[in-house]
KELOLUM-975890 format. One line per 8 residues: for each residue z, x, y of N, C-alpha, C. Coordinates in pm, 1 decimal. Atoms other than C-alpha are relative to their C-alpha. Last residue first. Example, Ala and Ser with C-alpha at 12.3 -4.5 7.8 and 13.67 -1.06 7.14 Angstrom:
BEGIN
-6.0/-82.0/-119.0/714.0/1367.0/-106.0/73.0/-77.0/109.0  0.0/89.0/-119.0/780.0/1230.0/-450.0/0.0/90.0/120.0
END
This chain:
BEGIN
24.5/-108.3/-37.0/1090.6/1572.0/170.9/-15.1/86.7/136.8  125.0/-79.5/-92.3/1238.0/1296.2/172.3/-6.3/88.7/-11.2  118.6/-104.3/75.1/1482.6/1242.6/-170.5/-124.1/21.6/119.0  18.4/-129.4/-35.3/1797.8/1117.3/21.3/-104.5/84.6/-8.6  -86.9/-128.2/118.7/1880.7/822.9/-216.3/-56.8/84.6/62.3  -125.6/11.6/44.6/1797.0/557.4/100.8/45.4/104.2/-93.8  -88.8/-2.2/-116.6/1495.4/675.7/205.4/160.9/2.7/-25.0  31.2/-178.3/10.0/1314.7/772.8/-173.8/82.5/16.1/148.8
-93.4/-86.7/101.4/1438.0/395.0/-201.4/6.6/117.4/18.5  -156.1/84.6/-66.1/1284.9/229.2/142.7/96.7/67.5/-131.8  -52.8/-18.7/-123.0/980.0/376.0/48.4/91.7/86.5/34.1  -34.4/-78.7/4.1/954.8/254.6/-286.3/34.1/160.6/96.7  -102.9/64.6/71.7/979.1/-66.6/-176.6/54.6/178.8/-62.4  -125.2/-9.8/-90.6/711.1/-7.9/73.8/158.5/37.4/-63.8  -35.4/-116.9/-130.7/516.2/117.5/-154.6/86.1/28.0/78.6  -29.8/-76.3/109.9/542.3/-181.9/-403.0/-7.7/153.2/66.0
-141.3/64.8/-35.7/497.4/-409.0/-84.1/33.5/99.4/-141.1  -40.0/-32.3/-111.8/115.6/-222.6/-42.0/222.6/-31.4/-2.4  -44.1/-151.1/-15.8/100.6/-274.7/-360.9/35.2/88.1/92.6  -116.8/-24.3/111.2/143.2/-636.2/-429.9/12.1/134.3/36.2  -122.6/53.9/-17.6/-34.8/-706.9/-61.3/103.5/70.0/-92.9  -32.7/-92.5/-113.0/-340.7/-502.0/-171.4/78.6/-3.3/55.4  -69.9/-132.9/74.2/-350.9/-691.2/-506.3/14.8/87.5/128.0  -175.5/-0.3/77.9/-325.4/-1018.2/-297.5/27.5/167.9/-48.8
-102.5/2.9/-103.8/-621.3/-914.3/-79.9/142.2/-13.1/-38.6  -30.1/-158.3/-71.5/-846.4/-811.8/-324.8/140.4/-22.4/64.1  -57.2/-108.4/73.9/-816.1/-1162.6/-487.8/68.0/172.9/38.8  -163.2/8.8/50.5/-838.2/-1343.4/-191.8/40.7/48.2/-111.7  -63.6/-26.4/-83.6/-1180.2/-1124.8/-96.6/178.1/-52.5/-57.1  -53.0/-82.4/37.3/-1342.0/-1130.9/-416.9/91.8/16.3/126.3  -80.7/67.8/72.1/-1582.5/-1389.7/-339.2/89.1/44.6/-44.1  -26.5/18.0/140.0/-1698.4/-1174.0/-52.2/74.6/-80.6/-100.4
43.8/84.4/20.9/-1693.8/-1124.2/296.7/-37.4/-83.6/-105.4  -47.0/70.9/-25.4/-1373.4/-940.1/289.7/-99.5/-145.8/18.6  28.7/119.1/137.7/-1515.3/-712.1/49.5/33.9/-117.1/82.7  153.7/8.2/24.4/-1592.0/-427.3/315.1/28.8/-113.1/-145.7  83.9/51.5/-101.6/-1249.1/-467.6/484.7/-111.6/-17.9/-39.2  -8.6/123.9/43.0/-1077.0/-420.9/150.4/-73.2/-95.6/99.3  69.6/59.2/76.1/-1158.1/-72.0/131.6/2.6/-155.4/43.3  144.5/-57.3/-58.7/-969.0/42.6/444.5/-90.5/-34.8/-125.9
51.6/33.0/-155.9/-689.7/-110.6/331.7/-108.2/-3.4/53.1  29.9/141.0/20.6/-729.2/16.4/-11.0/-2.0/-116.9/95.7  153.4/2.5/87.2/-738.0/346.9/106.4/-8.5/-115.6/-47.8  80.6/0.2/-124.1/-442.6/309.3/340.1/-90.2/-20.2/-60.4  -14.4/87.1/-51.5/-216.3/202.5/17.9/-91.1/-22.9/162.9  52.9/81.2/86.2/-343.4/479.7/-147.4/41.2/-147.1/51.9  104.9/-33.2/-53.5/-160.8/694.7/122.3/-139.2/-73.5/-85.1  99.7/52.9/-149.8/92.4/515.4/95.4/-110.3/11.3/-17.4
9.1/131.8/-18.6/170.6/536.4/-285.4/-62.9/-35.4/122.9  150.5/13.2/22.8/75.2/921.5/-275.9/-41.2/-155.7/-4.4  57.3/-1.7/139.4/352.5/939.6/-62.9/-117.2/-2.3/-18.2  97.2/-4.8/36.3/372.4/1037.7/302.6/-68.6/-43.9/-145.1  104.0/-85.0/139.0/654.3/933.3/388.1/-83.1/-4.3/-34.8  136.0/41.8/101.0/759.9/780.2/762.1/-21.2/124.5/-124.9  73.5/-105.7/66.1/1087.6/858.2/943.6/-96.5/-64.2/-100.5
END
């Protein structure tokens, strides 16, 4: 089962942002913070899964 949070869904949007910097000096930066949060999503996930709270 997938959630919709507002974490994901901000986690697509920066996805989809990060393609238009990738040529850029800014790219391995972008890319980490899109990693940290993307895995800070997940994380909270995998909690709102586990303690029951899906909606």
């Amino acid at each position: 089962m997938l959630l919709h949070t507002r974490a994901n869904k901000l986690t697509g949007l920066l996805l989809f942002g990060l393609v238009f910097l990738l040529t850029t000096p800014y790219a391995r930066p972008a890319s980490a913070l899109v990693c940290a949060w993307a895995t800070a999503a997940t994380l909270q996930e995998g909690y709102l899964l586990c303690r029951g709270k899906a909606r």
